[in-house]
ROLUMZA-270081 format. One record per atom (N, C-alpha, C): residue number from 1; residue in three letters; x, y, z. Coordinates in nm, 2 decimals. Atoms other than C-alpha are relative to their C-alpha. Layout:
residues N
num=NUM&residu=ALA&u=X&v=Y&w=Z
...
//
This chain:
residues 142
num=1&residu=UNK&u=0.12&v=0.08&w=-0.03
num=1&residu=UNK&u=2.77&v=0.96&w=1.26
num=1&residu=UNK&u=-0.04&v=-0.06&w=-0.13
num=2&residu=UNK&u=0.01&v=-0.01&w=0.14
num=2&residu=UNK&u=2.70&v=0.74&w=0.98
num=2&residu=UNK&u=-0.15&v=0.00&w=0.00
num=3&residu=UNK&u=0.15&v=-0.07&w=0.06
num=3&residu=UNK&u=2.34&v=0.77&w=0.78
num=3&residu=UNK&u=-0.11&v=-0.09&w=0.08
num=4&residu=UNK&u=0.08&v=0.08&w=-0.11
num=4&residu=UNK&u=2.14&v=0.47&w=1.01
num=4&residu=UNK&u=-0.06&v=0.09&w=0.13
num=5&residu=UNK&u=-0.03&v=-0.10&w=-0.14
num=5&residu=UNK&u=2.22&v=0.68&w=1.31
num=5&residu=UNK&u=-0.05&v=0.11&w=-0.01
num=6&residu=UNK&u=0.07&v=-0.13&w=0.04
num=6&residu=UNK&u=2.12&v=1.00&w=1.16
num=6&residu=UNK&u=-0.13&v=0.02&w=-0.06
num=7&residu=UNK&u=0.11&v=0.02&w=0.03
num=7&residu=UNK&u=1.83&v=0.88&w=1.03
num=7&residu=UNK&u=-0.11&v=-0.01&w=0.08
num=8&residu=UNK&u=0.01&v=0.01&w=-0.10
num=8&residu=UNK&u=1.74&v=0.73&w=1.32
num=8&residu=UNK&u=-0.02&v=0.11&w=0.08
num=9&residu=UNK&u=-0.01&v=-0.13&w=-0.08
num=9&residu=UNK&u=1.80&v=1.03&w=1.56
num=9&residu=UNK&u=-0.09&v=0.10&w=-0.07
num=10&residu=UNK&u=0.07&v=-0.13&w=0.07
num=10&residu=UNK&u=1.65&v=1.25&w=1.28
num=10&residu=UNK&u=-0.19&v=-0.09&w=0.05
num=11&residu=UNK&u=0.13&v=0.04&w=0.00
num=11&residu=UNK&u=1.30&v=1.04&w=1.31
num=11&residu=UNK&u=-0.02&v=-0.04&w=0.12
num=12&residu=UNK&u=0.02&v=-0.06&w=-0.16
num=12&residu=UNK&u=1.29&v=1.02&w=1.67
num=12&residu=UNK&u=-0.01&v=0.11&w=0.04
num=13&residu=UNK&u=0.04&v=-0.16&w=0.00
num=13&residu=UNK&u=1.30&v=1.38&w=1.69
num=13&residu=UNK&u=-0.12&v=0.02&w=-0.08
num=14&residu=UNK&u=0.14&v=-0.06&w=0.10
num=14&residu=UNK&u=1.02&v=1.40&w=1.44
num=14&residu=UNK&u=-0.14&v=-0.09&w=0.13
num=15&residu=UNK&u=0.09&v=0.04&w=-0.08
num=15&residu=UNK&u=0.82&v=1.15&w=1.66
num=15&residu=UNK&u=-0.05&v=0.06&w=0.14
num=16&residu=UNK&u=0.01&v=-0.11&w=-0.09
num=16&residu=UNK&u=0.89&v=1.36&w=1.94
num=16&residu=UNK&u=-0.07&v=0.10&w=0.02
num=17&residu=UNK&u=0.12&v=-0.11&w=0.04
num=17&residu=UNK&u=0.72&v=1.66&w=1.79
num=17&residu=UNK&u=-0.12&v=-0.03&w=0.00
num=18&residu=UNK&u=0.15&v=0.07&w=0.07
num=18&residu=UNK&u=0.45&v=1.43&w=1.63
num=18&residu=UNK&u=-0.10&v=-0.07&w=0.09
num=19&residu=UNK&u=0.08&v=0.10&w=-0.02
num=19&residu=UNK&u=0.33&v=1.17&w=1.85
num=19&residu=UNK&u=0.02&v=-0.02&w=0.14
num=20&residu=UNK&u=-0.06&v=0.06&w=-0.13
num=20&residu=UNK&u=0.53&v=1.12&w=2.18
num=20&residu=UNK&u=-0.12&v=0.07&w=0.09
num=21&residu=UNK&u=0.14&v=-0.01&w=-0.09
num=21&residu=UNK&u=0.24&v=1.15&w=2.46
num=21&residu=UNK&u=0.08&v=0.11&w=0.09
num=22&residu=UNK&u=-0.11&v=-0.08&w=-0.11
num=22&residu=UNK&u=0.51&v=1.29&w=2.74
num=22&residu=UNK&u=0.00&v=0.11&w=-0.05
num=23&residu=UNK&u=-0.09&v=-0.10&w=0.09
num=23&residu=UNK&u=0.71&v=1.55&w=2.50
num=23&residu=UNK&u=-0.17&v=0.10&w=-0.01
num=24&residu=UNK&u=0.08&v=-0.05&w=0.10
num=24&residu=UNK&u=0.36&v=1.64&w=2.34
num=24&residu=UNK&u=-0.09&v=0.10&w=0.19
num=25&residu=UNK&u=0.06&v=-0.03&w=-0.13
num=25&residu=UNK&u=0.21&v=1.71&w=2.74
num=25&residu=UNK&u=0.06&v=0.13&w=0.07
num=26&residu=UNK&u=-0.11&v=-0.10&w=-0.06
num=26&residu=UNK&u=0.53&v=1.93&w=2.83
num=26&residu=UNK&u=0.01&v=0.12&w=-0.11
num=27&residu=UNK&u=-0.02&v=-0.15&w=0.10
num=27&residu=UNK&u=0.56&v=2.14&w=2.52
num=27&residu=UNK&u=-0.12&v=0.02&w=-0.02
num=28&residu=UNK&u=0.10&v=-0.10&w=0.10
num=28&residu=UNK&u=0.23&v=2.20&w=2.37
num=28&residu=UNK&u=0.00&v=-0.09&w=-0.07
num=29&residu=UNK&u=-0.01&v=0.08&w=0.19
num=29&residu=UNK&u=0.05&v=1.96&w=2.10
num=29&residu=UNK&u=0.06&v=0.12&w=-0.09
num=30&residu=UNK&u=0.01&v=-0.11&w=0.15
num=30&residu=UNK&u=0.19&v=2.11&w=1.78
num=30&residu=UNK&u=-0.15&v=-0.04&w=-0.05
num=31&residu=UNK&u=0.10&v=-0.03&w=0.08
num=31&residu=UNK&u=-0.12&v=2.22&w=1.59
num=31&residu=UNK&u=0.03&v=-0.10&w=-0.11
num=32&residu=UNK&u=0.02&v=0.07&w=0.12
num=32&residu=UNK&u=-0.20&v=1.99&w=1.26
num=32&residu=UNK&u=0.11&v=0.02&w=-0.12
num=33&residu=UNK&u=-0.11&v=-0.06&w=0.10
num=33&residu=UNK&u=0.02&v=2.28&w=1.03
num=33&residu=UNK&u=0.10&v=-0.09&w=0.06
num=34&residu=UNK&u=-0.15&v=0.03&w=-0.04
num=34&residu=UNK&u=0.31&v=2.24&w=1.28
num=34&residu=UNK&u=0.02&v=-0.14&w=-0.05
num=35&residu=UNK&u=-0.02&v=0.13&w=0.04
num=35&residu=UNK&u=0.27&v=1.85&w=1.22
num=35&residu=UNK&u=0.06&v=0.00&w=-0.13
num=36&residu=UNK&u=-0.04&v=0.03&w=0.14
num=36&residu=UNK&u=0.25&v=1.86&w=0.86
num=36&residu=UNK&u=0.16&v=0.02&w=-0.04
num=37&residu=UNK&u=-0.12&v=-0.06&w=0.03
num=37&residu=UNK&u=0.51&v=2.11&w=0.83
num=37&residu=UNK&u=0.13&v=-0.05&w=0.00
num=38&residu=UNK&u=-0.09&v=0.08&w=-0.04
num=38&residu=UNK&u=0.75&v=1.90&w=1.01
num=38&residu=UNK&u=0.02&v=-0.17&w=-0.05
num=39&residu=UNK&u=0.06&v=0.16&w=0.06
num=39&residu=UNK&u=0.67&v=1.55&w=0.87
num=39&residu=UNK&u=0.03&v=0.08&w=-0.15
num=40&residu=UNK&u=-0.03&v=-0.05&w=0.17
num=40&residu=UNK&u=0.71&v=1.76&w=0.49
num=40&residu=UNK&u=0.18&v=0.03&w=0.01
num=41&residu=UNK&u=-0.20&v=-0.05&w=0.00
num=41&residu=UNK&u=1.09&v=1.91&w=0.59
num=41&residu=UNK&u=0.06&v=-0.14&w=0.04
num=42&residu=UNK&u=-0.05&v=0.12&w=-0.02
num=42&residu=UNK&u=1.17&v=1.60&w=0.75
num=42&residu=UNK&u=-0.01&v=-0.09&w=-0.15
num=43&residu=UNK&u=0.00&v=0.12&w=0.07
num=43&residu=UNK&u=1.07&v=1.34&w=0.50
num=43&residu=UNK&u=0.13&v=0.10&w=-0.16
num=44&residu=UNK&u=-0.09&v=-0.06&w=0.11
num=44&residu=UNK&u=1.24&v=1.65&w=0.21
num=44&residu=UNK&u=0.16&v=0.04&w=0.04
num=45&residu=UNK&u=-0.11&v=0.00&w=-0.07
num=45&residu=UNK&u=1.54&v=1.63&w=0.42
num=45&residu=UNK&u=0.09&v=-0.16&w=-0.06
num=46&residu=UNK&u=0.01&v=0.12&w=0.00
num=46&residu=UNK&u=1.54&v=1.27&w=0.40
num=46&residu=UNK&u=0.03&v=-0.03&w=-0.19
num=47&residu=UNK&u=-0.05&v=0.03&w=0.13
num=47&residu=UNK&u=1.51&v=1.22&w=-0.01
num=47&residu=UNK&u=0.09&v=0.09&w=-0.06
num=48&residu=UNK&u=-0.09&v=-0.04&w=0.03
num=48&residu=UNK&u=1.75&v=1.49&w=-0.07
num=48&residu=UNK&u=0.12&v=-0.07&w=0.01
num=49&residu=UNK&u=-0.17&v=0.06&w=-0.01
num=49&residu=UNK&u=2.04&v=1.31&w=0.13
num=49&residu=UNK&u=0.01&v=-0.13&w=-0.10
num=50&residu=UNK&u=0.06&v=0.12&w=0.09
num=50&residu=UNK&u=1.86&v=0.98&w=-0.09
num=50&residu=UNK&u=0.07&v=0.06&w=-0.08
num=51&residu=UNK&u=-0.01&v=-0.04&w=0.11
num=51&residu=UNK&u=1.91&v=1.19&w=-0.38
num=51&residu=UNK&u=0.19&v=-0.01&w=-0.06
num=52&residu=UNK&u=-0.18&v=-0.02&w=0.02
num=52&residu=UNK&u=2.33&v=1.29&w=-0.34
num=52&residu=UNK&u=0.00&v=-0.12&w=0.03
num=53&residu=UNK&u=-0.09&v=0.10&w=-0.03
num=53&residu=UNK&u=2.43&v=1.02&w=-0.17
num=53&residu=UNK&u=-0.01&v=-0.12&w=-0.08
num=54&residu=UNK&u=0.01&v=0.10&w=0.08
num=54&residu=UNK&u=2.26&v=0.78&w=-0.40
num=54&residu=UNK&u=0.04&v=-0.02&w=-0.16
num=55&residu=UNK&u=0.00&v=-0.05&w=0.17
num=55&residu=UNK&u=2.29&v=0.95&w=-0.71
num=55&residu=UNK&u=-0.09&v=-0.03&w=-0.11
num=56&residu=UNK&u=0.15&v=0.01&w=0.08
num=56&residu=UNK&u=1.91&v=0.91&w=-0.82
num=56&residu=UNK&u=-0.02&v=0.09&w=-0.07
num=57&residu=UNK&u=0.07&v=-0.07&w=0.18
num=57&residu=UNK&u=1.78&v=0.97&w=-1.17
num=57&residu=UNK&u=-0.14&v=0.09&w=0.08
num=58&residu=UNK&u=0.13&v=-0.13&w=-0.05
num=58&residu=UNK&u=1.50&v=1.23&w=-1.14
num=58&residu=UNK&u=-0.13&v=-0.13&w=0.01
num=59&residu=UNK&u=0.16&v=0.12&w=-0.04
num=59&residu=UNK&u=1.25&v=0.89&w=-1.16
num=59&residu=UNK&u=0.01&v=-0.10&w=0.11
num=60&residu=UNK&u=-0.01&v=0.08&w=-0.12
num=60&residu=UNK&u=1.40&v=0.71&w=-0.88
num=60&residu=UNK&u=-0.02&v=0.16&w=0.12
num=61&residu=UNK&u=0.06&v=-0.12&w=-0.12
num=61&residu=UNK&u=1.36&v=1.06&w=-0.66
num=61&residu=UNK&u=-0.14&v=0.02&w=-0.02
num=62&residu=UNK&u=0.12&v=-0.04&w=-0.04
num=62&residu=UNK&u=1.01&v=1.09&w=-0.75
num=62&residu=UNK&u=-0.05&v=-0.12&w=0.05
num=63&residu=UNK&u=0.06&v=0.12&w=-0.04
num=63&residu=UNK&u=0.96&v=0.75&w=-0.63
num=63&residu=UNK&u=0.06&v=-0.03&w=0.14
num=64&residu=UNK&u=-0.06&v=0.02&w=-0.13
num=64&residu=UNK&u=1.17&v=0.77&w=-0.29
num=64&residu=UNK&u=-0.09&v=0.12&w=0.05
num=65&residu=UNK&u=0.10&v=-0.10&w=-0.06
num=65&residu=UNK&u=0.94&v=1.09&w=-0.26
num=65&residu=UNK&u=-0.12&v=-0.07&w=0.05
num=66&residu=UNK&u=0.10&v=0.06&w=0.05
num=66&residu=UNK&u=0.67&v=0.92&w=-0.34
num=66&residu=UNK&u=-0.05&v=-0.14&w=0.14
num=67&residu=UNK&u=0.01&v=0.12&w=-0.12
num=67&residu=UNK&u=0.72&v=0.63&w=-0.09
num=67&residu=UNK&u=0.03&v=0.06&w=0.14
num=68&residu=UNK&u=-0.01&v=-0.07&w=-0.12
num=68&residu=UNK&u=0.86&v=0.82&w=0.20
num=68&residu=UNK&u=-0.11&v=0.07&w=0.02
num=69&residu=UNK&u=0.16&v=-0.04&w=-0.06
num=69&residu=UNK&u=0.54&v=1.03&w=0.16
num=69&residu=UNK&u=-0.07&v=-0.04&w=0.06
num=70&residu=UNK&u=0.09&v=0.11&w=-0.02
num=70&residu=UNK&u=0.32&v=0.75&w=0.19
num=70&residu=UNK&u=0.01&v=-0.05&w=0.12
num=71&residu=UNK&u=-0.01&v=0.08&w=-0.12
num=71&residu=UNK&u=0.48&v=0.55&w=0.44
num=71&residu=UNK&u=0.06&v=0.07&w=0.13
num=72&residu=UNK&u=-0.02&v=-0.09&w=-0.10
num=72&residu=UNK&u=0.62&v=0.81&w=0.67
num=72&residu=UNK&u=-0.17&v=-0.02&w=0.08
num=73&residu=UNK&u=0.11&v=-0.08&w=-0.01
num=73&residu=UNK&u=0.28&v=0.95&w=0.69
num=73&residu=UNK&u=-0.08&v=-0.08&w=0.06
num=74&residu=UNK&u=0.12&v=0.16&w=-0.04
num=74&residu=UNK&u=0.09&v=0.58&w=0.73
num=74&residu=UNK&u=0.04&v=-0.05&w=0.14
num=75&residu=UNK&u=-0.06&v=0.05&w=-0.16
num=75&residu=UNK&u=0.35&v=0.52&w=1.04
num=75&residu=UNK&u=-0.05&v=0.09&w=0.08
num=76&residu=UNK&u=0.07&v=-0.05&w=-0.12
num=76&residu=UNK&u=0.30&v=0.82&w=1.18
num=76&residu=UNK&u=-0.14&v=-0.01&w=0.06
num=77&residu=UNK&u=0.13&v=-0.02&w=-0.01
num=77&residu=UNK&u=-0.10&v=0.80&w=1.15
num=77&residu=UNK&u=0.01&v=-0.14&w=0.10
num=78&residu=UNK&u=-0.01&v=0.12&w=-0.13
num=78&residu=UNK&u=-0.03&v=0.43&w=1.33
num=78&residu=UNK&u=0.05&v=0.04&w=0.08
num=79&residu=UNK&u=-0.04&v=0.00&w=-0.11
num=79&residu=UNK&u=0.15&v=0.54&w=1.56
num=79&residu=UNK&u=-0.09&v=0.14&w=0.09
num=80&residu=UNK&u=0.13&v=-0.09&w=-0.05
num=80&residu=UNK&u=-0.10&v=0.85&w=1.67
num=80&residu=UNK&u=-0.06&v=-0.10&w=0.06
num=81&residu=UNK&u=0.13&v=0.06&w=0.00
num=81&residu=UNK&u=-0.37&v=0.60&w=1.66
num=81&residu=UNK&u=0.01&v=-0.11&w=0.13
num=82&residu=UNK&u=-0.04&v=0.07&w=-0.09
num=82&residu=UNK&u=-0.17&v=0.39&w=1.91
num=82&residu=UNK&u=-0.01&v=0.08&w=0.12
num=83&residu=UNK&u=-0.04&v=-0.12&w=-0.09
num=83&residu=UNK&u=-0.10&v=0.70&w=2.09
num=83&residu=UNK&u=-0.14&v=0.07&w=0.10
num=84&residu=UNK&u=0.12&v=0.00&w=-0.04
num=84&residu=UNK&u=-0.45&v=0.79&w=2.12
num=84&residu=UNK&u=-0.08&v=-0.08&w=0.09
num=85&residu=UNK&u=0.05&v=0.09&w=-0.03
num=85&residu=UNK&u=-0.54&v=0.43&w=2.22
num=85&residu=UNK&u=0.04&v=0.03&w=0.19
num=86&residu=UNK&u=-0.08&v=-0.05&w=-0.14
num=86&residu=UNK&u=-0.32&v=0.55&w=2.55
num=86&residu=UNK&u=0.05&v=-0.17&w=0.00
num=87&residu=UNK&u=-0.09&v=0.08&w=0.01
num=87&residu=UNK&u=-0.10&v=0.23&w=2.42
num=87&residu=UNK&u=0.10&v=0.03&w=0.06
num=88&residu=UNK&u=-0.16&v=-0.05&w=-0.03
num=88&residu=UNK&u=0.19&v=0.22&w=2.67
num=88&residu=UNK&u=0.12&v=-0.09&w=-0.05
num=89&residu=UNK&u=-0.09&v=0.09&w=0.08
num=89&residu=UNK&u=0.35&v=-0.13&w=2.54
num=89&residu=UNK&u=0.11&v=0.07&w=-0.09
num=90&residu=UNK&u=-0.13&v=-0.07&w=0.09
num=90&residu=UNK&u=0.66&v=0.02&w=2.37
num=90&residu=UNK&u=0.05&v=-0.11&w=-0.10
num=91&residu=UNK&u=-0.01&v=0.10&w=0.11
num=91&residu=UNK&u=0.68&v=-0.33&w=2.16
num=91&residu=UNK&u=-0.05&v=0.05&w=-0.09
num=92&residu=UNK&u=0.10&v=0.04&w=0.06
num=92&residu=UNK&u=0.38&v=-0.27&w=2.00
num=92&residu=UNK&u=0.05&v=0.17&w=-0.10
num=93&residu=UNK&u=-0.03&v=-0.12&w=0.04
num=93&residu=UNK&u=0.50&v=0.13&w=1.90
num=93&residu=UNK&u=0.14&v=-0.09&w=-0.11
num=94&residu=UNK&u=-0.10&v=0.04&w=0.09
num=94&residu=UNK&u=0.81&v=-0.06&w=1.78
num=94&residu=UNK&u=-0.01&v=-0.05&w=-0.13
num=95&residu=UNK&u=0.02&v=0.11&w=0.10
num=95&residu=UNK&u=0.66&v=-0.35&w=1.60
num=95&residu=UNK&u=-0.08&v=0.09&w=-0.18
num=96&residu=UNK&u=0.06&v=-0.06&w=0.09
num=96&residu=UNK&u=0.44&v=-0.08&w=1.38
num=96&residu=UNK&u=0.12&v=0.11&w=-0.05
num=97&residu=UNK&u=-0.07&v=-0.08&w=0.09
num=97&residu=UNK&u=0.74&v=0.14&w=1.28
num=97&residu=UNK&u=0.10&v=-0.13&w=-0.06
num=98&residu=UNK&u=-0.09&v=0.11&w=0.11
num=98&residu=UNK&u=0.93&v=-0.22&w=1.17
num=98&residu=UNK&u=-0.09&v=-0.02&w=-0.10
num=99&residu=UNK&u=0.01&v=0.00&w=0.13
num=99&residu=UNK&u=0.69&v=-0.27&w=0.97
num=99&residu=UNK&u=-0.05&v=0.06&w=-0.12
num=100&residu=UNK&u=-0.04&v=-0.11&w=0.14
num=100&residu=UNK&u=0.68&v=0.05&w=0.75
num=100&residu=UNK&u=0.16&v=-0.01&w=-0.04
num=101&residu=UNK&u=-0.16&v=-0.05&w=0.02
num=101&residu=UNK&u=1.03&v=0.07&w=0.80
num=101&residu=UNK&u=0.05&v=-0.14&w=-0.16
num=102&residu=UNK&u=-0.04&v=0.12&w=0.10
num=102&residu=UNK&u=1.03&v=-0.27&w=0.62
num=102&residu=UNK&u=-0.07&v=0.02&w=-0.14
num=103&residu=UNK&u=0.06&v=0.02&w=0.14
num=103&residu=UNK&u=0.78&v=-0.18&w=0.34
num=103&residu=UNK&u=0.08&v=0.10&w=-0.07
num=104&residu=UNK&u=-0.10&v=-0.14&w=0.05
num=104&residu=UNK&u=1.05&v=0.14&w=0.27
num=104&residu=UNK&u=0.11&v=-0.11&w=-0.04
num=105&residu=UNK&u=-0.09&v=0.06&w=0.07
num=105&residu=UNK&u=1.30&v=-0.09&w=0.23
num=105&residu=UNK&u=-0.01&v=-0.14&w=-0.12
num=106&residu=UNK&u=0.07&v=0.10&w=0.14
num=106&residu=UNK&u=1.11&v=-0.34&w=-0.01
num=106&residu=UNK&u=0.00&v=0.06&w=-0.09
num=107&residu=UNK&u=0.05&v=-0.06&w=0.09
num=107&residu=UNK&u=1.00&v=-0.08&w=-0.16
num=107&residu=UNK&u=0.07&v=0.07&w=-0.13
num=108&residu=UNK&u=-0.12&v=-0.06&w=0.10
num=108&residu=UNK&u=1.36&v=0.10&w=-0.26
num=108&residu=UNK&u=0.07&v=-0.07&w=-0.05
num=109&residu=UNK&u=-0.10&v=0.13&w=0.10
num=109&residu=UNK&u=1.51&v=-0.28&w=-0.38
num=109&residu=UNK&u=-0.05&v=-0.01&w=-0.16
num=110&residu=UNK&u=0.09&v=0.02&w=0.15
num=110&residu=UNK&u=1.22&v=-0.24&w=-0.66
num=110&residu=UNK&u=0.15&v=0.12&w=-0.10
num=111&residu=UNK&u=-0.04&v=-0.13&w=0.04
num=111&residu=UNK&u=1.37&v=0.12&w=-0.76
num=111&residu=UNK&u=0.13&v=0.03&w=-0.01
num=112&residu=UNK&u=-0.13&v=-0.03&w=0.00
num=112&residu=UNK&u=1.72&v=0.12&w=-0.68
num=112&residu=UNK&u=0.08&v=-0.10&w=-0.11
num=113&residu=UNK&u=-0.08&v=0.08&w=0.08
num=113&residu=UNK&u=2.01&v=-0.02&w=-0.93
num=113&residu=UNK&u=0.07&v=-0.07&w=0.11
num=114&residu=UNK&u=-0.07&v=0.08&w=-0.06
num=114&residu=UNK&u=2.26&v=-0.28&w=-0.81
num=114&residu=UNK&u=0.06&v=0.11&w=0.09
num=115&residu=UNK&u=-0.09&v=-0.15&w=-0.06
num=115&residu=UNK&u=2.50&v=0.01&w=-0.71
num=115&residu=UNK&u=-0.06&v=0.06&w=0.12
num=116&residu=UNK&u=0.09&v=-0.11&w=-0.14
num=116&residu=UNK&u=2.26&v=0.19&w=-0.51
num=116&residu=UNK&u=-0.01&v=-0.01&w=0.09
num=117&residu=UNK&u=0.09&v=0.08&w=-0.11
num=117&residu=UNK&u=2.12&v=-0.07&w=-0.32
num=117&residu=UNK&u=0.13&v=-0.03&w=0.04
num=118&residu=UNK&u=-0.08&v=0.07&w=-0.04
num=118&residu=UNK&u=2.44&v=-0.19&w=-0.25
num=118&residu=UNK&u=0.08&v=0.13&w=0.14
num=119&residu=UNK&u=-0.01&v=-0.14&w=-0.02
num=119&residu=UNK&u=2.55&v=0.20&w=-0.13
num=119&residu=UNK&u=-0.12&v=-0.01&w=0.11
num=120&residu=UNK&u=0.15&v=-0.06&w=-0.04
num=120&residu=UNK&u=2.18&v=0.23&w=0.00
num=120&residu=UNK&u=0.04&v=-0.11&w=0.17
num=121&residu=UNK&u=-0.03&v=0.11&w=-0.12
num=121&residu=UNK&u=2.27&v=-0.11&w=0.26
num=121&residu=UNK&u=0.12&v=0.03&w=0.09
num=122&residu=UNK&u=-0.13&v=0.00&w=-0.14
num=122&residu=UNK&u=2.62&v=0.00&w=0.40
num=122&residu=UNK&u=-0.03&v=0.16&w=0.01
num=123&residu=UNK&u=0.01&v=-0.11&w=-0.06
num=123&residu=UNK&u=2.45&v=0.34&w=0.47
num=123&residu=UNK&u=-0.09&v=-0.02&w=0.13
num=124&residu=UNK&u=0.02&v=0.04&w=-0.07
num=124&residu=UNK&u=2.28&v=0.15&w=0.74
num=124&residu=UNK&u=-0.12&v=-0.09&w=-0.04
num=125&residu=UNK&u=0.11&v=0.12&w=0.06
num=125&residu=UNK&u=1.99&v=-0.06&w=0.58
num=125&residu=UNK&u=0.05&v=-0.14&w=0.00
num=126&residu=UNK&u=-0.08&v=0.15&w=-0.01
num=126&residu=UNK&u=2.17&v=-0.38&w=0.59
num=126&residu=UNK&u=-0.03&v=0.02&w=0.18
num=127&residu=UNK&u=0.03&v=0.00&w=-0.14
num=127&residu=UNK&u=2.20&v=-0.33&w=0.97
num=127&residu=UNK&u=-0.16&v=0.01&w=0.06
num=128&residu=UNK&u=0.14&v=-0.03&w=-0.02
num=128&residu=UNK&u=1.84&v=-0.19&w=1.03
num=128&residu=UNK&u=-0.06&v=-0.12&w=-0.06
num=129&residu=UNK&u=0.05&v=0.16&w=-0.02
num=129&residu=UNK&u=1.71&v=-0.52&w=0.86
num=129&residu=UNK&u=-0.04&v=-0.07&w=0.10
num=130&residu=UNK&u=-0.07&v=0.10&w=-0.11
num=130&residu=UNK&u=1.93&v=-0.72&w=1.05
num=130&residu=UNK&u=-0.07&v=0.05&w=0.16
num=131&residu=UNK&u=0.11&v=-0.05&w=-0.12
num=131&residu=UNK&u=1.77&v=-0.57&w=1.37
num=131&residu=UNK&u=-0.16&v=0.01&w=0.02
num=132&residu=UNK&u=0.14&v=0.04&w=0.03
num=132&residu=UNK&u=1.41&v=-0.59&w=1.26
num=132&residu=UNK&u=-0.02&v=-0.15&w=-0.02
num=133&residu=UNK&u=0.01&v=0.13&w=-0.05
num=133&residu=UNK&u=1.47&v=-0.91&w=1.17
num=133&residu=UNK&u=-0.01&v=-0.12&w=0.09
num=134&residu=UNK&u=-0.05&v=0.06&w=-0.15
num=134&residu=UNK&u=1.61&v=-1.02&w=1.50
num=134&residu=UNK&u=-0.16&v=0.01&w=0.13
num=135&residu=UNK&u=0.07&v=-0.02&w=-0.09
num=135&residu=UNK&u=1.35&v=-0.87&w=1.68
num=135&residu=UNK&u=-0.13&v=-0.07&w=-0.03
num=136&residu=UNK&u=0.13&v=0.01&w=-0.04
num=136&residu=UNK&u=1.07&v=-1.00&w=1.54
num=136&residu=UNK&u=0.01&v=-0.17&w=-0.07
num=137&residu=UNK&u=0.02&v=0.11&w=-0.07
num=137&residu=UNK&u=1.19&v=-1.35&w=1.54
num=137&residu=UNK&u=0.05&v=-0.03&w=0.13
num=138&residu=UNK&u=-0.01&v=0.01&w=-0.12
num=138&residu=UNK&u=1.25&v=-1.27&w=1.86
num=138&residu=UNK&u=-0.16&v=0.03&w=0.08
num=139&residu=UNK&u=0.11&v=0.00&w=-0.02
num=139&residu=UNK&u=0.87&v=-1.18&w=1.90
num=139&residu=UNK&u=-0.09&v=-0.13&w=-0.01
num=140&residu=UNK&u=0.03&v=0.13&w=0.03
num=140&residu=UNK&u=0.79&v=-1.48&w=1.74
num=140&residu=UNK&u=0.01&v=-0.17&w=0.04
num=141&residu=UNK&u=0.01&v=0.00&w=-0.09
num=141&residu=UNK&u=0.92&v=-1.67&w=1.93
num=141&residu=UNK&u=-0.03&v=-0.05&w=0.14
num=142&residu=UNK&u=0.06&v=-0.03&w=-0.15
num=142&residu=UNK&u=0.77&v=-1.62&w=2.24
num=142&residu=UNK&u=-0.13&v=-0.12&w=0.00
//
C-alpha cells in the first residue's frame, strides 16, 4: 500500500472514532480523553513515518509536529462543528479537509529540502494535490 493510501485509510479511521455521526451513534461517543488520545497517536504515528521516510533534521520534525498538531486538530474541530451543524452535504465535509490538507502541504514546501519534497510528492502528495485540485475546479465550476 503505498503512503497516500495509508495515510488516507489511517485518517479516515481517525475520523471514524472522532467525528463520524453514524460510527459515533453505534459505538459510543468516545469521551474528550479517548479523542485526544487518538488524534495525539495518530498525528505521532504520522511524523514518525515523516521523520524515517524523509530523513528530517530534528528542526524539520519539530515543525511537521508542529504543523500536523495544528492543522489536524483545526480540521477535526471543522469538521465536528459541521458534524454538530447535522451537515449531511458530504462536499462540504470534503471541501474543509482539502483545505487543511492543502495548508499541510504549503506548509511542508516551506520546511522540506529539494530531496524531500521531491520523496515527500511520490509518497502520494503529488497525487493528493492533483485530486484536490481537480475537485475544486470542479466545484468552481459549477
Amino acid at each position: 500500500m503505498n503512503m497516500s493510501k495509508y495515510i488516507a485509510l489511517a485518517f479516515a479511521l481517525l475520523l471514524g472514532f472522532l467525528g463520524c455521526p453514524s460510527l459515533s451513534a453505534q459505538q459510543g461517543k468516545p469521551n474528550q480523553a479517548e479523542q485526544e488520545k487518538k488524534m495525539d497517536e495518530f498525528i505521532q504515528k504520522q511524523v514518525s513515518t515523516f521523520e524515517t521516510t524523509l530523513k528530517l533534521e530534528p528542526w524539520q520534525t519539530f515543525y511537521v509536529d508542529s504543523i500536523l498538531n495544528h492543522d489536524f486538530r483545526a480540521m477535526q474541530d471543522e469538521l465536528n462543528e459541521l458534524s454538530s451543524a447535522k451537515v449531511s452535504n458530504t462536499d462540504i465535509y470534503v471541501k474543509a479537509q482539502d483545505k487543511w490538507n492543502e495548508k499541510i502541504y504549503n506548509s511542508f514546501r516551506k520546511i522540506l529540502n529539494d530531496a524531500q519534497w521531491t520523496k515527500y510528492l511520490k509518497m502520494g502528495a503529488a497525487k493528493d494535490k492533483k485530486s484536490r485540485d481537480k475537485r475544486k475546479a470542479k466545484s468552481e465550476g459549477k
